[in-house]
Each structure stands twice: as C-alpha cells, then as structure tokens.
Backbone as JSON, one array per atom type, in Angstrom:
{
  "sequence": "XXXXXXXXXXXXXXXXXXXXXXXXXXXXXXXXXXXXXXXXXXXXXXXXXXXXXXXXXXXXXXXXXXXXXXXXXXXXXXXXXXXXXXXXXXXXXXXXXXXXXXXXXXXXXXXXXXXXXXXXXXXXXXXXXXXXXXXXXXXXXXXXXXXXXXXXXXXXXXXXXXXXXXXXXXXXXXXXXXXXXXXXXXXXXXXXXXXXXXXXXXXXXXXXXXXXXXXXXXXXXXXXXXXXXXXXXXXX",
  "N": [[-2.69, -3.56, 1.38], [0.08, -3.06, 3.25], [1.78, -1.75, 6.43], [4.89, -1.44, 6.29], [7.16, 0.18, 8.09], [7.64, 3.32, 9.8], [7.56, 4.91, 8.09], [7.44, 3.73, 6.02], [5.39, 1.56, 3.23], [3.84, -1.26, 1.68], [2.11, -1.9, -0.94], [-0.28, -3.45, -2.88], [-0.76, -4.19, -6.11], [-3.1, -4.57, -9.13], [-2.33, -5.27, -12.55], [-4.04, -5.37, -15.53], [-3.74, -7.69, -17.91], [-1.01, -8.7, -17.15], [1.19, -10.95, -16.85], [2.81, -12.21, -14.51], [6.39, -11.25, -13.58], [9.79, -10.63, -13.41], [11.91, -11.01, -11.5], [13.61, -8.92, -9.13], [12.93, -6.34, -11.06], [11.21, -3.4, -11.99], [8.83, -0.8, -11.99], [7.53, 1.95, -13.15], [6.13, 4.94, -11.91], [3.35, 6.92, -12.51], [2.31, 10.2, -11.25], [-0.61, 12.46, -11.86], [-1.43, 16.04, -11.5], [-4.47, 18.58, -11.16], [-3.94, 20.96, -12.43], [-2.48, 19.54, -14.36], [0.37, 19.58, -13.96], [2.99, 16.71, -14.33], [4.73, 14.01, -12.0], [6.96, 11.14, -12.17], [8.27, 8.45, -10.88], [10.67, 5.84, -10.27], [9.9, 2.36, -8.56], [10.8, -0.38, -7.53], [9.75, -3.6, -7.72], [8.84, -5.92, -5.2], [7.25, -8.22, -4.43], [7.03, -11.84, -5.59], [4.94, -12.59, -6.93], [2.8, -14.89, -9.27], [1.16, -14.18, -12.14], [-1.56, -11.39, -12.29], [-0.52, -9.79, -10.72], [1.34, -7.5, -8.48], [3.2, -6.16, -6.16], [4.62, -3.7, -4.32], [7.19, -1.67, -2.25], [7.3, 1.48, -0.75], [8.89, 3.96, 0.27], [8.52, 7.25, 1.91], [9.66, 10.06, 1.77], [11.44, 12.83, 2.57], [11.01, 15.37, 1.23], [9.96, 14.48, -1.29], [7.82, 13.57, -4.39], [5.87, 11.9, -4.64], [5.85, 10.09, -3.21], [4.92, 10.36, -0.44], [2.3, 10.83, -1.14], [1.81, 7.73, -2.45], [2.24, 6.43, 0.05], [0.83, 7.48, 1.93], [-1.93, 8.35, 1.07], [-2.85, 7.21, -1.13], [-5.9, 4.52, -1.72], [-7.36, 1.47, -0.95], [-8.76, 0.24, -3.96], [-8.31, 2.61, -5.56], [-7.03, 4.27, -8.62], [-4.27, 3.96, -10.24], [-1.38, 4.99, -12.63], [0.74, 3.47, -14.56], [3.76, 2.0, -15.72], [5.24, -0.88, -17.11], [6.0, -3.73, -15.77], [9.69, -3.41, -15.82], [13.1, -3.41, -16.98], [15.73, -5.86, -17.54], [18.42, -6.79, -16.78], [19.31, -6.03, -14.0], [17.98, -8.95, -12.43], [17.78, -11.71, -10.87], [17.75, -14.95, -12.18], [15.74, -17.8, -12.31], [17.31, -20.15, -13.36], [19.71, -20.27, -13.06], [22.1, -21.91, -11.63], [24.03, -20.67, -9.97], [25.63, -19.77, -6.94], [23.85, -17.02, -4.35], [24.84, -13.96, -3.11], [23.52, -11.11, -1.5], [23.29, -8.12, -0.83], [22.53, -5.22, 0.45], [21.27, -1.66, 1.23], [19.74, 0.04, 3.46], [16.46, 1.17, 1.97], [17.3, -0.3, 0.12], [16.73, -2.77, -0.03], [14.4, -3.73, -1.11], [14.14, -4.9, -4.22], [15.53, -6.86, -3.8], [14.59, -8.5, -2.06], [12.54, -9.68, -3.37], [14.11, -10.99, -4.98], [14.47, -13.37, -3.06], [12.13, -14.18, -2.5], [11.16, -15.11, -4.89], [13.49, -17.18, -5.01], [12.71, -19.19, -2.69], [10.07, -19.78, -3.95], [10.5, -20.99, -5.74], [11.34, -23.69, -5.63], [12.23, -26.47, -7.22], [13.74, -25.0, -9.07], [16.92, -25.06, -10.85], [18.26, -22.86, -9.43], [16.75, -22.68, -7.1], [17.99, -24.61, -5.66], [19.69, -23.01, -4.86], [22.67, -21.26, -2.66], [21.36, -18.72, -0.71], [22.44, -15.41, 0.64], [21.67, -12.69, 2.53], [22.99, -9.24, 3.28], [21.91, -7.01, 5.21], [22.01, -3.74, 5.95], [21.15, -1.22, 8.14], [19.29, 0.9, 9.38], [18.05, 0.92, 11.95], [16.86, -1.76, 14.37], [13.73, -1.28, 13.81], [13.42, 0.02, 11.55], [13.73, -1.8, 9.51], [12.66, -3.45, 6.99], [10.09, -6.02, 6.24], [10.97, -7.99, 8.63], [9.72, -9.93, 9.87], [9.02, -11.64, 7.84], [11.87, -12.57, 7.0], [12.78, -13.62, 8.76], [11.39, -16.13, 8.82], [11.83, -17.05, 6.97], [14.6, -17.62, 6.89], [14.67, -19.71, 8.71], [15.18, -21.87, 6.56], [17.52, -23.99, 5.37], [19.1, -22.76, 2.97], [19.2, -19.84, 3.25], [20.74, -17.0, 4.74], [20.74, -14.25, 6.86], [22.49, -11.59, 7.28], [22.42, -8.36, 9.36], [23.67, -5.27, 9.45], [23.9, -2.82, 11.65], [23.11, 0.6, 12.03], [22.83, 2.27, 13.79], [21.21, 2.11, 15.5], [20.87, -0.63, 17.76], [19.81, -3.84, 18.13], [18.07, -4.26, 21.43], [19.86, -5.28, 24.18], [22.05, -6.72, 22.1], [25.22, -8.16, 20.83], [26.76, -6.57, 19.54], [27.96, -3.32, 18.71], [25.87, -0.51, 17.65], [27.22, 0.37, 13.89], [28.96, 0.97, 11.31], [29.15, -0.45, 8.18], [32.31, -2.36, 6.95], [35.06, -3.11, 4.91], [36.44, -4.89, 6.16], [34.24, -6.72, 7.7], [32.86, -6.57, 5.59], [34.09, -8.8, 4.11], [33.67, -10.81, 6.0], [31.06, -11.49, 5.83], [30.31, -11.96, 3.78], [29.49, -14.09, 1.11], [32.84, -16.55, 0.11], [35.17, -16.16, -2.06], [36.0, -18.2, -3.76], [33.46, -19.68, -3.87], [32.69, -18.15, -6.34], [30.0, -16.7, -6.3], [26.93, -15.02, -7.34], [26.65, -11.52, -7.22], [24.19, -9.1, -6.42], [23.69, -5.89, -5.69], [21.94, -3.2, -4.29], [21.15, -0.23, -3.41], [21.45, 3.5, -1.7], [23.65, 6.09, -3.94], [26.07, 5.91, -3.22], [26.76, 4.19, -1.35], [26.33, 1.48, -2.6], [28.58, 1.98, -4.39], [30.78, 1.9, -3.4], [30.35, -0.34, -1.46], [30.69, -2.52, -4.02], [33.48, -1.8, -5.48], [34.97, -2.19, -2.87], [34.4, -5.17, -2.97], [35.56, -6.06, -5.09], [38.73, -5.31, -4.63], [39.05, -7.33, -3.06], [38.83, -9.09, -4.74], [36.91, -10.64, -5.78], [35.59, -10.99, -9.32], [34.8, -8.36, -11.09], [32.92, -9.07, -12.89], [30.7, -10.6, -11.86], [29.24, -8.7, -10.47], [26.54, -7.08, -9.7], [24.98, -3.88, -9.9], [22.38, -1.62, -8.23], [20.96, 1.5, -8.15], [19.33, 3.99, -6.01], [18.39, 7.13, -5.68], [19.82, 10.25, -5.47], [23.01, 11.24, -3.71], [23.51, 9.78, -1.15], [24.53, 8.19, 1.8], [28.32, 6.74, 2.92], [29.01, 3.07, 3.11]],
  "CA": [[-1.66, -2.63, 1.85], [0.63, -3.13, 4.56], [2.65, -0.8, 6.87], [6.63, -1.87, 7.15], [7.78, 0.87, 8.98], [7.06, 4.25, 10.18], [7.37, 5.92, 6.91], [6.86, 2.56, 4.33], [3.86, 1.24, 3.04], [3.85, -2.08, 1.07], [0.77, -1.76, -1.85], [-0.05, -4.61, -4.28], [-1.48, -3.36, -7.53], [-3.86, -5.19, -9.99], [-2.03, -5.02, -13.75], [-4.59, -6.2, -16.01], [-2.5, -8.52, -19.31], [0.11, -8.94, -16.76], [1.95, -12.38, -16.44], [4.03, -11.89, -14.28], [7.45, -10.56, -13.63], [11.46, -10.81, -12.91], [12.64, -10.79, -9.84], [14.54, -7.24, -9.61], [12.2, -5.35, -12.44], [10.89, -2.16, -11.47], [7.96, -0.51, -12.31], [7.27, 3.14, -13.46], [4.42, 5.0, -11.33], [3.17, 8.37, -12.83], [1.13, 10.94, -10.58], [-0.65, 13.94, -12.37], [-2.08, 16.91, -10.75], [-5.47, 18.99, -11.97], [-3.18, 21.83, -13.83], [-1.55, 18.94, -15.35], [1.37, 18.85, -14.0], [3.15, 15.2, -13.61], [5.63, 13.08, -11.63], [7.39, 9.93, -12.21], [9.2, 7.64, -9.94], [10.38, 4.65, -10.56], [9.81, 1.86, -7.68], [11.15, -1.85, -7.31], [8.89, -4.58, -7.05], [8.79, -6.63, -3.71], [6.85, -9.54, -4.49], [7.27, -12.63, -6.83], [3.37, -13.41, -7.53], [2.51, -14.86, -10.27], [0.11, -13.54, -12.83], [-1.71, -9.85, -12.66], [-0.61, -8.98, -9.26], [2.75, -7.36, -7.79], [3.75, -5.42, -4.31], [5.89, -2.36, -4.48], [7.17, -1.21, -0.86], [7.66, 2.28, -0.85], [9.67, 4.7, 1.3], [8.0, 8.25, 1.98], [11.34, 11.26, 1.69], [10.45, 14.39, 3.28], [10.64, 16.2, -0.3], [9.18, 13.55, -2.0], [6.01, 14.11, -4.91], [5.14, 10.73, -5.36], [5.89, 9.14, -2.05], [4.28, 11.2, 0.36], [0.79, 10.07, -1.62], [1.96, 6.55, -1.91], [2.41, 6.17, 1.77], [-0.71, 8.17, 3.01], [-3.12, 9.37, 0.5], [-3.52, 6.35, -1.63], [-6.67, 4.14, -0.76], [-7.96, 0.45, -1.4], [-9.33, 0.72, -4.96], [-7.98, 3.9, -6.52], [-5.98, 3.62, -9.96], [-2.81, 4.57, -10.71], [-1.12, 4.91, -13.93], [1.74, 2.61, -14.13], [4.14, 1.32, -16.61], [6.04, -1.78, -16.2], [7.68, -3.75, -15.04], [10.88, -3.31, -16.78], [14.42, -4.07, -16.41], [16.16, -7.04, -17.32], [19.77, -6.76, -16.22], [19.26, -6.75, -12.66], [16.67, -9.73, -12.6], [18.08, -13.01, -10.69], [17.68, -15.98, -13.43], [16.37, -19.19, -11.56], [17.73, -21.19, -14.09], [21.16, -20.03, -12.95], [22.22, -22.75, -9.99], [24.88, -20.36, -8.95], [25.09, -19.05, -5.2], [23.52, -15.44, -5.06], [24.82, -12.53, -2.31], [22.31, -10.01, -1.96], [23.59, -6.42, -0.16], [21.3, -4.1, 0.8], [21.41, -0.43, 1.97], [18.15, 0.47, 3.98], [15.16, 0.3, 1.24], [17.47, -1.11, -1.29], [16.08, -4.27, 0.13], [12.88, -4.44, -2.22], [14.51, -5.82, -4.98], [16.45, -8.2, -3.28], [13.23, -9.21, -1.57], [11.55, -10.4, -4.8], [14.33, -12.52, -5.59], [14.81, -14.36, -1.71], [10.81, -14.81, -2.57], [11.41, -16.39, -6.3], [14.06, -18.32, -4.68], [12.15, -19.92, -1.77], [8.72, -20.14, -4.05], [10.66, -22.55, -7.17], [12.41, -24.48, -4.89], [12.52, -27.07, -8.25], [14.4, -24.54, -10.17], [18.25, -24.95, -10.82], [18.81, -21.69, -8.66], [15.53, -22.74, -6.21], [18.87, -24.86, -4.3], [21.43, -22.55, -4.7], [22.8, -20.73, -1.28], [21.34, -17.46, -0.86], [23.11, -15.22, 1.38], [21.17, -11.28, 2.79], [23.73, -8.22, 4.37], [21.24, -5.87, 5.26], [22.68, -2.48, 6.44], [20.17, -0.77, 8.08], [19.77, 2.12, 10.61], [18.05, 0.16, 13.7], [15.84, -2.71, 14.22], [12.4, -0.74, 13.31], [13.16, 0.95, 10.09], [13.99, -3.23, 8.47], [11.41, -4.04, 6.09], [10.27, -7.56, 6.12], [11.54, -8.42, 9.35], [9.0, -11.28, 10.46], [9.49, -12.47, 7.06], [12.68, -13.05, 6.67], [13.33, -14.67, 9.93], [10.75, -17.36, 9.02], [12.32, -17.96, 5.5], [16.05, -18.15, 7.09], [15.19, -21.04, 8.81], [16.29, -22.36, 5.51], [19.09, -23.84, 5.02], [19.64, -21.92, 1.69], [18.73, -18.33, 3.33], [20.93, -16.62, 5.84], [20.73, -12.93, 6.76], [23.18, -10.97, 8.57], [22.2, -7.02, 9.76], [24.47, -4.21, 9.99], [22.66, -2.35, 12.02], [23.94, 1.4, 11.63], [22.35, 3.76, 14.54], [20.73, 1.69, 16.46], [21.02, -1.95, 17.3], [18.36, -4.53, 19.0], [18.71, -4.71, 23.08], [20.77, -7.11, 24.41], [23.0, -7.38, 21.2], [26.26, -7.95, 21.42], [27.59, -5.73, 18.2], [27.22, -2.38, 19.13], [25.48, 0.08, 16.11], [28.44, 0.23, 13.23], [28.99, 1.12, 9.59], [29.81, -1.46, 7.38], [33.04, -1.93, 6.49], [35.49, -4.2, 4.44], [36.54, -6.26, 6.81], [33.01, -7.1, 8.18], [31.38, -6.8, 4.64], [34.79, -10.14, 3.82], [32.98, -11.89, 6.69], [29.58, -11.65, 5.67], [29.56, -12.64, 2.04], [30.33, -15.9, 0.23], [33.85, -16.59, -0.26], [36.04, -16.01, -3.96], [36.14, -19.6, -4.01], [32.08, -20.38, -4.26], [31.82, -17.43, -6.9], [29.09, -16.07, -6.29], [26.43, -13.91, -7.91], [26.41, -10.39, -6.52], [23.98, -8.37, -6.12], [23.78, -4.39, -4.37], [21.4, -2.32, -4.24], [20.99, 1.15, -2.05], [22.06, 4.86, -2.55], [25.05, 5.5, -4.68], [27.72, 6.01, -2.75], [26.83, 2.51, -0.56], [26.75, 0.62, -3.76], [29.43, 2.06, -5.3], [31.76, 1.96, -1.8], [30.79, -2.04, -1.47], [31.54, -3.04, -4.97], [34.63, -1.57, -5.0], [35.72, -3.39, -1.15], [34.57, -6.45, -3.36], [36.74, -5.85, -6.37], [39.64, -5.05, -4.08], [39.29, -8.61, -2.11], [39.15, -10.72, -5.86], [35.7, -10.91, -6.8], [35.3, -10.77, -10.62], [34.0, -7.62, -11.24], [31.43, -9.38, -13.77], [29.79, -11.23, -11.16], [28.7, -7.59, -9.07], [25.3, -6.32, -10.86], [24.25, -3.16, -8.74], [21.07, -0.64, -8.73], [21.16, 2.54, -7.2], [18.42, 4.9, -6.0], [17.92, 8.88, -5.9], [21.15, 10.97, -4.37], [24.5, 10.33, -3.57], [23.51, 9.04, 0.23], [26.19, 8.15, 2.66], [28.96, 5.44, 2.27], [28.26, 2.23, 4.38]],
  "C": [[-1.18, -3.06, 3.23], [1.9, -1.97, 4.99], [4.05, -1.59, 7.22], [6.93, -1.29, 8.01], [6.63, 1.97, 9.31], [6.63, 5.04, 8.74], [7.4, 4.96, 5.74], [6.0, 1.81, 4.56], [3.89, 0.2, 2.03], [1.97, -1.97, 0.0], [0.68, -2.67, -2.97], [-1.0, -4.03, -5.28], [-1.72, -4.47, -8.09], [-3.12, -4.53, -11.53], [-2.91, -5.84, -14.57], [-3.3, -6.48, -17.22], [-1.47, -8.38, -18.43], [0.35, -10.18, -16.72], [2.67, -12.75, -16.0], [5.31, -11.26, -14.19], [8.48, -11.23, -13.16], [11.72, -10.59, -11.88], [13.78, -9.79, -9.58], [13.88, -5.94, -10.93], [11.87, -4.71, -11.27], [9.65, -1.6, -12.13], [7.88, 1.59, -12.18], [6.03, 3.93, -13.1], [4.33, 6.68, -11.7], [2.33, 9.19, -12.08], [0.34, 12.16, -11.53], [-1.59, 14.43, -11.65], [-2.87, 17.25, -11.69], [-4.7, 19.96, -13.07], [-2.43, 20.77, -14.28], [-0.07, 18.69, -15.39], [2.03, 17.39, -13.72], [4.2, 14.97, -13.1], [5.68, 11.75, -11.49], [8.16, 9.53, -11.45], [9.49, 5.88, -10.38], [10.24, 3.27, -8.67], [9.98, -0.04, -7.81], [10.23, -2.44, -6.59], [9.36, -5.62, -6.09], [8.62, -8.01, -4.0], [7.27, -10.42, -5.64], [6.35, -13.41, -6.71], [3.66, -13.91, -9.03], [1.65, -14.39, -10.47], [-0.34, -11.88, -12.77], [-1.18, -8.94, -11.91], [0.92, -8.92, -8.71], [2.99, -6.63, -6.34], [4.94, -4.36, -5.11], [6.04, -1.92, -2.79], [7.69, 0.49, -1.36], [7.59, 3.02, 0.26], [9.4, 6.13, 1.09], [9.63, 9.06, 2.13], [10.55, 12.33, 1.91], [10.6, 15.32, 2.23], [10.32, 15.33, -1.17], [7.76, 13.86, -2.89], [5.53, 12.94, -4.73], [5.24, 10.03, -4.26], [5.46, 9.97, -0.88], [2.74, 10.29, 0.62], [0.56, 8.89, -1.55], [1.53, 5.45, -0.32], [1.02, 6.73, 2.64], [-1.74, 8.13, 2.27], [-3.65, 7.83, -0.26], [-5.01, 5.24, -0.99], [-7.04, 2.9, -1.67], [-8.76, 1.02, -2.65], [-9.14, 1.66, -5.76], [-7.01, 3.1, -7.7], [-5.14, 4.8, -9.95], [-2.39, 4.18, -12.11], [0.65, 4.59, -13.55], [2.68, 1.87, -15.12], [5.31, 0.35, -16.14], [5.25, -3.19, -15.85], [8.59, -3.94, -16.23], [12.24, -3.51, -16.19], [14.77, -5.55, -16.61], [17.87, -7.57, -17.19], [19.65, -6.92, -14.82], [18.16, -7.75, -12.11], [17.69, -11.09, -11.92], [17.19, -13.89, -11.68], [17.33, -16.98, -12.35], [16.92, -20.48, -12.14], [19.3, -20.73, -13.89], [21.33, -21.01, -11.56], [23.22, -21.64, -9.12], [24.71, -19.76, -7.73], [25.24, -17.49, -5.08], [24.0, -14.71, -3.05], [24.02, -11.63, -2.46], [22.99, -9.15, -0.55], [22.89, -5.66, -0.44], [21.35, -2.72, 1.71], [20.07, 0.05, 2.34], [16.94, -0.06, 2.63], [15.52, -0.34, 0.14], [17.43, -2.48, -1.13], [14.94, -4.92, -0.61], [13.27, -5.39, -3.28], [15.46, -7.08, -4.99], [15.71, -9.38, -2.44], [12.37, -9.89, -2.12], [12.53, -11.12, -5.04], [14.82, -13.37, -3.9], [13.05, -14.8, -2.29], [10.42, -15.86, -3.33], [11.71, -17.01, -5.41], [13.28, -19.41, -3.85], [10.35, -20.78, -3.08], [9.17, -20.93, -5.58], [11.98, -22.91, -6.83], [13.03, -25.85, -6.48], [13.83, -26.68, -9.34], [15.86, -24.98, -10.21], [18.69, -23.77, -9.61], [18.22, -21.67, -7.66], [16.53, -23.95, -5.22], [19.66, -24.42, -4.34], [21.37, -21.72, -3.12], [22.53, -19.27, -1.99], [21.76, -16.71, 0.75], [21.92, -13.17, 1.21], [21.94, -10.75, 3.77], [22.72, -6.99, 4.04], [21.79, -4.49, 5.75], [21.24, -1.58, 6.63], [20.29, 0.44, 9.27], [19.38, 1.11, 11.86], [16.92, -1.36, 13.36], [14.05, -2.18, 13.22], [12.34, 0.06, 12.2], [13.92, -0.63, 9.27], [12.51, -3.08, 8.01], [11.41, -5.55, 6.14], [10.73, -8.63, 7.2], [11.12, -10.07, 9.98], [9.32, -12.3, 9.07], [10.82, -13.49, 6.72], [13.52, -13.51, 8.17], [13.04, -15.74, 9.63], [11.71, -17.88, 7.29], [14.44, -18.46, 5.85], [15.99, -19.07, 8.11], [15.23, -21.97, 8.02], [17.2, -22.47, 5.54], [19.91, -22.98, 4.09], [19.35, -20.59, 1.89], [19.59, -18.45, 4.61], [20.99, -15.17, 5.51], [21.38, -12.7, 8.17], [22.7, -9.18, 8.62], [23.25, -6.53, 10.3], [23.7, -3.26, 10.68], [23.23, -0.4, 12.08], [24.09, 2.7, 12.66], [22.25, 3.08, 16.01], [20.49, 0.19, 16.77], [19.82, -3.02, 17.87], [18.85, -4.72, 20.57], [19.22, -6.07, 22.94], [22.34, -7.83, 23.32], [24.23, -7.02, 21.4], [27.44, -7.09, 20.77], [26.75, -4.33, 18.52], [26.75, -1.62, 17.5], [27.37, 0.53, 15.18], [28.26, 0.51, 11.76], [29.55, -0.14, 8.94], [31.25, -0.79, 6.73], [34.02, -2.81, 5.55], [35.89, -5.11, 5.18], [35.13, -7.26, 7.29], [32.42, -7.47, 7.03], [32.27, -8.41, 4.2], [34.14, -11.13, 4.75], [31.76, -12.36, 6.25], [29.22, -12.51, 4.67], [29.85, -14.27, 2.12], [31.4, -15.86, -0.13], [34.72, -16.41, -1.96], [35.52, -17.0, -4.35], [34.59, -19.91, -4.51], [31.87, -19.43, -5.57], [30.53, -16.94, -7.14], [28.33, -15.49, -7.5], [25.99, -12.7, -7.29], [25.49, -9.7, -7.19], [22.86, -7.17, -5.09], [22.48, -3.46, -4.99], [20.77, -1.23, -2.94], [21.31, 2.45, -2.69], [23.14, 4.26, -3.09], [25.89, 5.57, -3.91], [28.32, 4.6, -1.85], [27.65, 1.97, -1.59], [27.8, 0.91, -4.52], [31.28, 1.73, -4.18], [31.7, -0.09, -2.1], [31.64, -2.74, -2.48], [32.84, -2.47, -5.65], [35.44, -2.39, -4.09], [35.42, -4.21, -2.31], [35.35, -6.62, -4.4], [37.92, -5.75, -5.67], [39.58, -6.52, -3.52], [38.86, -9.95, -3.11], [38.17, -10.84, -6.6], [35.48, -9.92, -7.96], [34.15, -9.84, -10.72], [32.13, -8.03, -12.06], [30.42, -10.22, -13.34], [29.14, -10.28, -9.86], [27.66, -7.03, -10.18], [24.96, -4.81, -9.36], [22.97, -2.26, -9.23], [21.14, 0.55, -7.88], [19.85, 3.43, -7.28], [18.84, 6.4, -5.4], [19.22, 9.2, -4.7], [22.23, 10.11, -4.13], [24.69, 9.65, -1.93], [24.52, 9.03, 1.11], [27.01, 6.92, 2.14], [28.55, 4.53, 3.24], [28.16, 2.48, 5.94]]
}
C-alpha cells in the first residue's frame, strides 16, 4: 500500500488464476456489512504487472461506502471480494503503433496510468515506440497522483506530460492556476495530422466538454474512447 495524496491510497491485491490484465480494465470491489447489507464500486486498475497481481489507486469522497474503508480501514492481508478485471473497449492495444493522447481529470488518471506503464514496460511492442502524450488537469501540485513517477518516465522521449493545474499551481510557475480550455487543450494534444488515439477519462461533464472541443477542431470522432466516473462534476 502506498499513500498518493491526502485522501488516495494505492493497494495491490493478490488475484489467485489471474494472468494478467488490459491496460484500462477495471475491477469490481464488493463490501458487505454484518446485517448483510452490500456495496459495489467499480475501480480502475493502476498498474500493468504481470501475472496474479494488480494496484488500484483509490480516491476517498466524503459520502463514499466503499472508499472511506479502502483508504483507511483496509489492512496488509485482509480479503476482499473482487470481480474482475473487465472491460475491453477502453484497453490501449500494444499492438496498435499508433500515437496515444491520454486526458485526464483529477483521479481519472488511473487508467491512463496503466497504459503509460504497459507502454514504457513492452518497449518491443508495435505501440511500446509510439508517442505518448499526458494532459493532466488537476487541482494543485499535491492532490497529482504519481507525480515522482511520471517525471522519471517523461524523460522519455515517447512520454510527455503537460498539467493544468486548476486551483493551485507549483511556486515559482509561470501559468497562473486555470481551467482548461480549447485553446490550451489545441496546444497540448497531438495534432489532426499524426491521428492520434484518444483517450479521456474524469467526471462527466470534463469528458464530455473535452471530446466535444476535440470534435469541433477535426479529430475523428472514432479515434476519442472516453470513461467517466460517479456525478456530473465540473467542466474543465
């Protein structure tokens, strides 16, 4: 277990008969109480291990059943009941060479985090040299997930990451805090021309706000995959 932030908690789970997973699958985590009642959540896997073992980062919500426990209560060794991983529509392919955009609204960085990980860890693959490109949108420096990480993997040539930063920005910088917007999000990406593979994931109203701006400035709707989590959120 590791702590990202103030309120997320990175946890790798033991699946026995697992073999792995997709890069963007998700996993189904059930809680039940003594009267029996239960809750489900679903939660996007982080890592791209191979074999029994995955990472889930999860983000505590102040009405939250299942992330509350996650984040605090759980402990080295306990079991959870877990189905998954599933999903195979939003899954980066590394047998695809094409060059991947990844947009991200605060924790909708997990699943975009498992495939910068593929990418870097089958460098061999067709898609292990394509350009990968990360627009994080985030509130300030200390609520990023992954931050030490993904400095050390963008000194890659094939990894760059730009931060919107949304509240609060890092001293010294020279972009003050800002919402994303279309002009900024046309700078950020990959051009028409390279076609890309997009994709968004964050609340809905982000993801549904970006791909939109990107449909409006050319890019082929059938190259934007998005994922959206719980509530209609803010727009960028």
């Amino acid at each position: 277990m590791s702590q990202e932030t103030r309120t997320a908690r990175t946890l790798r789970l033991r699946l026995p008969g697992l073999t792995g997973h997709r890069a963007g699958q998700h996993v189904d985590v059930r809680l039940s109480a003594p009267d029996g009642y239960t809750a489900v959540r679903s939660y996007s896997v982080a890592s791209a291990l191979p074999g029994d073992e995955l990472e889930l980062t999860v983000e505590e919500l102040d009405d939250g059943e299942v992330s509350p426990y996650l984040v605090h209560g759980v402990s080295v060794g306990d079991q959870l009941e877990v189905r998954g991983p599933v999903g195979g529509w939003f899954v980066w392919d590394p047998a695809d060479p094409s060059p991947v955009q990844l947009i991200a609204g605060g924790s909708g960085v997990v699943p975009l985090m498992a495939m910068i990980r593929a990418h870097a860890a089958d460098p061999a693959s067709p898609g292990g040299t394509a350009e990968f490109r990360l627009l994080y949108s985030v509130r300030s420096p200390e609520a990023a997930y992954y931050g030490a990480e993904l400095d050390e993997l963008a000194k890659s040539a094939l990894l760059s990451v730009t931060y919107v930063y949304t509240r609060e920005a890092p001293a010294g910088s020279p972009v003050p805090p800002r919402r994303l917007d279309a002009r900024a999000l046309s700078i950020a990406v990959l051009p028409v021309s390279a076609n890309p593979a997009f994709y968004i994931c964050g609340a809905t109203a982000f993801v549904e706000t970006v791909a939109d701006w990107l449909v409006q400035a050319g890019y082929p709707a059938d190259r934007i995959k998005t994922e959206r989590y719980g509530g209609m959120g803010s727009t960028p």
